[in-house]
C-alpha positions in Angstrom: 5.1 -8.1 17.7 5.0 -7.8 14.1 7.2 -5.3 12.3 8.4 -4.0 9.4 10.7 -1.3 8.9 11.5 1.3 5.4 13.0 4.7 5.2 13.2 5.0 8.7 9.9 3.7 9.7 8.6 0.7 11.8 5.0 -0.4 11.8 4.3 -2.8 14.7 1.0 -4.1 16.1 -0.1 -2.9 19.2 -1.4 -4.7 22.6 -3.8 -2.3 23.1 -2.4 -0.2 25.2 -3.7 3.8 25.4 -2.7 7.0 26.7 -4.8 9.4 28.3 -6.9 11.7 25.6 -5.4 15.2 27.6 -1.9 13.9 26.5 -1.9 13.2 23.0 -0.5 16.1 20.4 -2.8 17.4 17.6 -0.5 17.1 14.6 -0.3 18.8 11.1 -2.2 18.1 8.2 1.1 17.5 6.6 1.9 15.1 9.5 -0.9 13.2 9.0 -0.3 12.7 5.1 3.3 11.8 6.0 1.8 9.3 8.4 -0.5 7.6 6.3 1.7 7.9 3.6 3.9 5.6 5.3 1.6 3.3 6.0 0.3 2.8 2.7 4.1 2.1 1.8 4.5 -0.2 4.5 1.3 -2.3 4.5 -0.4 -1.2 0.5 -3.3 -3.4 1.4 -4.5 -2.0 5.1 -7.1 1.0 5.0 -6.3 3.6 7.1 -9.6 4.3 8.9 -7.8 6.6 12.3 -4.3 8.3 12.4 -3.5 10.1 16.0 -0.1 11.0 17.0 0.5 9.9 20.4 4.1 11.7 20.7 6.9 13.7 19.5 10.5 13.8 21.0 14.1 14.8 20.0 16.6 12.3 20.7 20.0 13.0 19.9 19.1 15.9 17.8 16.3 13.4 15.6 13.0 13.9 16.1 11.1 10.6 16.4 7.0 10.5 16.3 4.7 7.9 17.3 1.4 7.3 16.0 -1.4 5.1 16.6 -2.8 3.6 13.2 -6.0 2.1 13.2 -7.7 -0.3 9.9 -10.5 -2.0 9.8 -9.3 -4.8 11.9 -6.4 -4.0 13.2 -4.5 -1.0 15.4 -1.0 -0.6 14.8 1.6 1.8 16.1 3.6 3.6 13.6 7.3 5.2 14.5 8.6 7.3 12.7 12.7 8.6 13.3 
């Protein structure tokens, strides 16, 4: 897997793996601009074409969300702590 990590961030490719539509959180517009965001800091050449957060969960008291990132080639999952 291919990472790379800033500000509390990872960006890692994905094997394709999916949840189940009925599962997956609509998130914030803020969210979403915090998500791509991100990516754009992470990775200033990839195009973000789709940005869907898959989860959200408090661990030790710090909330940690994981997105699925998609380019034009290339999905990527996105965690944010």
């Amino acid at each position: 897997m291919l990472s790379a990590s800033s500000g509390g961030a990872e960006l890692g490719i994905r094997t394709g793996l999916r949840r189940p539509e009925s599962t997956m959180k609509a998130p914030t517009k803020g969210e979403e601009a915090e998500a791509r965001s991100l990516v754009a800091a992470l990775a200033p050449d990839m195009t973000v074409d789709f940005a869907q957060m898959l989860h959200t969960e408090m661990i030790l008291g710090h909330r940690h969300e994981v997105w699925d990132i998609h380019s034009g080639k290339e999905c990527w999952w996105l965690i944010i702590n």
